[in-house]
C-alpha positions as CSV (number, residue, x, y, z in Angstrom):
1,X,9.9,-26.4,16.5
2,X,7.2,-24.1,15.1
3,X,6.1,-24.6,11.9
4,X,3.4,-22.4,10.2
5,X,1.8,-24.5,7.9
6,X,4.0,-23.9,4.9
7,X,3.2,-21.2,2.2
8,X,-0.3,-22.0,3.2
9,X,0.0,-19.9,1.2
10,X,0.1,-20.8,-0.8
11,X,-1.8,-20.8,-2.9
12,X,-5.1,-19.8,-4.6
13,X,-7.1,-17.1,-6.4
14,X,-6.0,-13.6,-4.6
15,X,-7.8,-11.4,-6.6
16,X,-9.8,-11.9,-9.8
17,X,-13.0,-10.5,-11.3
18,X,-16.4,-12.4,-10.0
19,X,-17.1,-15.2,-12.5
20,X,-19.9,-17.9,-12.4
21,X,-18.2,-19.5,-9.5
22,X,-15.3,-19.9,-8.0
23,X,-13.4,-22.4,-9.2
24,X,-13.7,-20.1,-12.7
25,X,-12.2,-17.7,-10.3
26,X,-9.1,-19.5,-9.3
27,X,-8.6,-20.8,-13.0
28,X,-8.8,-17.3,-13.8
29,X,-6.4,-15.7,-11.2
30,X,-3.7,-18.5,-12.6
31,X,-3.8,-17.9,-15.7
32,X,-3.9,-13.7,-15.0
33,X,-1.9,-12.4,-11.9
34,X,1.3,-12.5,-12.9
35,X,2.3,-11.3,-9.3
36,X,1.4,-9.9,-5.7
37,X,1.9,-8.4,-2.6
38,X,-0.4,-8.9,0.3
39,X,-0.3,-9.1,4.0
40,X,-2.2,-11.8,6.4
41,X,-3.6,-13.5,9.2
42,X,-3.0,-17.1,9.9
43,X,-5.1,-19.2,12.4
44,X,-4.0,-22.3,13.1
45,X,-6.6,-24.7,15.0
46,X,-6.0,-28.3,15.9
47,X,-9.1,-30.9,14.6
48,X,-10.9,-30.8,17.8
49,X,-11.2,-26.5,17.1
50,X,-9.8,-26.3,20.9
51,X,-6.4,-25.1,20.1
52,X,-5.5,-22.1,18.2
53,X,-2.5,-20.0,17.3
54,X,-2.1,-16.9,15.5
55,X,0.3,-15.2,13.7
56,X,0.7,-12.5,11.1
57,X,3.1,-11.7,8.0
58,X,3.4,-10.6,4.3
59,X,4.2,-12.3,1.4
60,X,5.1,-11.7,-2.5
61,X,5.1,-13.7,-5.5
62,X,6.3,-13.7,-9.0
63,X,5.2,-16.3,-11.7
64,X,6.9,-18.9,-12.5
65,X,8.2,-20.6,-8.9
66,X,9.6,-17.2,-7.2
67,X,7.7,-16.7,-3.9
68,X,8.3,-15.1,-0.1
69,X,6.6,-15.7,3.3
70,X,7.6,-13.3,5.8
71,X,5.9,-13.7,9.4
72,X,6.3,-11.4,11.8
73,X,7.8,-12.1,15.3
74,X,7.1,-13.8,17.8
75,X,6.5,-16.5,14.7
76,X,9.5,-15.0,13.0
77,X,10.0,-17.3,10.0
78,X,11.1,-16.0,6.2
79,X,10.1,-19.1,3.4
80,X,11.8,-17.6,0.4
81,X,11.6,-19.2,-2.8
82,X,14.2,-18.3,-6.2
83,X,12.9,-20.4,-9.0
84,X,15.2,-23.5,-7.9
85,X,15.5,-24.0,-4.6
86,X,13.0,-23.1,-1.0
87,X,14.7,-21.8,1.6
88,X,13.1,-21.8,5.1
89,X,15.3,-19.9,7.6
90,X,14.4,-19.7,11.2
91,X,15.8,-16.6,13.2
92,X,15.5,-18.0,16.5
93,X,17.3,-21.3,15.9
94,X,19.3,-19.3,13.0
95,X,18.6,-22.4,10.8
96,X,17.9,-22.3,7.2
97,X,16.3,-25.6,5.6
98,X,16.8,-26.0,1.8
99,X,15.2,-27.7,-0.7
100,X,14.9,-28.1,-3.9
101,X,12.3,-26.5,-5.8
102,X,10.2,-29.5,-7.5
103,X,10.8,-31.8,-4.2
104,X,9.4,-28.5,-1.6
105,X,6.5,-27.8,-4.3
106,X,5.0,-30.8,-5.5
107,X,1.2,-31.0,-5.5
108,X,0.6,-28.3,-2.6
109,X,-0.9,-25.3,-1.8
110,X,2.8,-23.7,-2.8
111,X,2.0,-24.9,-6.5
112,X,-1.2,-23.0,-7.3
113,X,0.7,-19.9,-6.3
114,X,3.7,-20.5,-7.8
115,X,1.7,-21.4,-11.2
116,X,1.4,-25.0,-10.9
117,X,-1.3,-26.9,-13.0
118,X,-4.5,-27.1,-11.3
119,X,-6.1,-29.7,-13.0
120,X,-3.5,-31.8,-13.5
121,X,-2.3,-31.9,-9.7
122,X,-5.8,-31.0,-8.2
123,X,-10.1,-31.6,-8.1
124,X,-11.4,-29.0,-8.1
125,X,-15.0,-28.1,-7.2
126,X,-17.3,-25.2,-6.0
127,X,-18.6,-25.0,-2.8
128,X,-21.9,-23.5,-1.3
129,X,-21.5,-19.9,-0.2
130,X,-20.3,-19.8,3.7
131,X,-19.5,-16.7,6.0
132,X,-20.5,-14.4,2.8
133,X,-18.2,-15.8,0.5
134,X,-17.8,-17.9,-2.8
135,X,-16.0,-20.8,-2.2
136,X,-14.0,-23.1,-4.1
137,X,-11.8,-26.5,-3.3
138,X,-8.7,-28.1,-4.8
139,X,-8.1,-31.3,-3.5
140,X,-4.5,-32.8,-4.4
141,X,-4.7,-36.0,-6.6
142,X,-1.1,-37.5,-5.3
143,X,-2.1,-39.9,-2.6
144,X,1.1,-39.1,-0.4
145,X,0.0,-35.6,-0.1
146,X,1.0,-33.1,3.3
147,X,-2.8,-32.0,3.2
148,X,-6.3,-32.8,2.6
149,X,-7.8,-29.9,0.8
150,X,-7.0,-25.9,0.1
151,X,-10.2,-23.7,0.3
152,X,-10.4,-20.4,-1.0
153,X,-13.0,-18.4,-0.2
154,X,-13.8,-14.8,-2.6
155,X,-15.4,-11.6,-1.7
156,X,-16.6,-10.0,-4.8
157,X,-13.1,-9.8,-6.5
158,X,-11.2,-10.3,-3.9
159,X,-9.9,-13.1,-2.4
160,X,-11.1,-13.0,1.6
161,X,-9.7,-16.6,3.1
162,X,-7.4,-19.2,2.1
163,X,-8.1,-22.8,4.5
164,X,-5.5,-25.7,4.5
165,X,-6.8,-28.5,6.0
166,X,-3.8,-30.9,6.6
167,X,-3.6,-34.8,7.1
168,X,-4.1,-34.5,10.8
169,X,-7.0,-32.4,10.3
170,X,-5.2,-29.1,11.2
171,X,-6.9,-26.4,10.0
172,X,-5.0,-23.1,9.0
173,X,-7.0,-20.3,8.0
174,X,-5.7,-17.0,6.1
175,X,-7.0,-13.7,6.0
176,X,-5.9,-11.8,3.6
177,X,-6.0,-7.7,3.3
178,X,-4.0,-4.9,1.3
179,X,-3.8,-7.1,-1.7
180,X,-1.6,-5.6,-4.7
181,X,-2.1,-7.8,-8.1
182,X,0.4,-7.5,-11.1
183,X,3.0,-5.1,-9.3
184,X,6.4,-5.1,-9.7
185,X,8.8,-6.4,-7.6
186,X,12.0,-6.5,-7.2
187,X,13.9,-9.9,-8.2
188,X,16.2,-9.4,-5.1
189,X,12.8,-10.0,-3.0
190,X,13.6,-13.8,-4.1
191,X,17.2,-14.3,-3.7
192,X,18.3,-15.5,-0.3
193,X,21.6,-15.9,1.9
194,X,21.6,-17.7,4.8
195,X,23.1,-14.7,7.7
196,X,26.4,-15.5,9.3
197,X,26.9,-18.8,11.1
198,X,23.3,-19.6,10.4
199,X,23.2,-23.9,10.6
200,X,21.9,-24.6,6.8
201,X,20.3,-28.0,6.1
202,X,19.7,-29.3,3.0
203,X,17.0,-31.7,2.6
């Protein structure tokens, strides 16, 4: 079954003025936007770099712990997150997955943008400039993590790329554009119910 690497995006500095580097950046962007729209581009490449897939989407977030991930078909997948539970539905299985918040969270790329604490879950460090952008790197700190390490890569103020490198060495990369920081959005945009006769699973 497809699974975009989850809330890749997750998570990272998506806008913020230009500071020394960019791990002041992505401290920064936690502590100030609030919320955000944008829409993206993921790659997904296997380790070797032979495979890719693409897809493309939107997603939202409020701070604390309310997110969405809409990707557009023929990826169609909605990752919706209220403040207490994930909920990952699948149009063309009509499946909805459920979790709880904490359990679906944890120390992932999902934490930074839902306003979980970077240096408590997270090393971070700055990396040299690549492709024109800043760089910085937050590798989890929980042994049992889903991934190796979350990149985030700045243009000016802007975030340009997000990169989740996951334990198998799967690389998905996220190109951001039409970012919106601290707009409002409706708290329906995070409440979710399964459709009619959808299989849900809770995990």
């Amino acid at each position: 079954m497809k699974r975009p690497i989850l809330m890749a995006l997750l998570g990272a500095a998506l806008a913020g003025p230009a500071w020394a580097d960019a791990v002041g950046s992505l401290r920064q962007f936690v502590q100030e936007v609030k919320s955000a729209r944008a829409a993206f581009t993921q790659t997904v490449s296997s380790p070797d770099g032979a495979r890719k897939r693409s897809s493309e989407g939107r997603f939202e977030f409020v701070r604390p712990n309310r997110f969405r991930f809409d990707y557009a078909p023929p990826m169609a997948q909605h990752i919706v997150a209220d403040g207490q539970k994930v909920w990952l539905h699948d149009p063309d299985l009509n499946q909805v997955t459920v979790r709880a918040m904490g359990d679906a969270l944890g120390a992932t790329p999902a934490a930074l943008l839902a306003g979980g604490s970077l240096d408590k879950d997270f090393t971070l460090k700055a990396l040299p400039d690549r492709d024109g952008l800043q760089w910085a790197e937050a590798v989890p700190k929980a042994r049992d993590s889903s991934f190796q390490a979350v990149r985030v890569g700045f243009r000016g103020r802007d975030l340009a790329a997000l990169e989740i490198v996951d334990s198998f060495g799967q690389v998905s990369v996220l190109s951001m554009r039409q970012f919106e920081a601290n707009v409002n959005l409706a708290p329906e945009r995070f409440r979710f119910t399964p459709p009619p006769g959808a299989d849900v699973l809770e995990q």
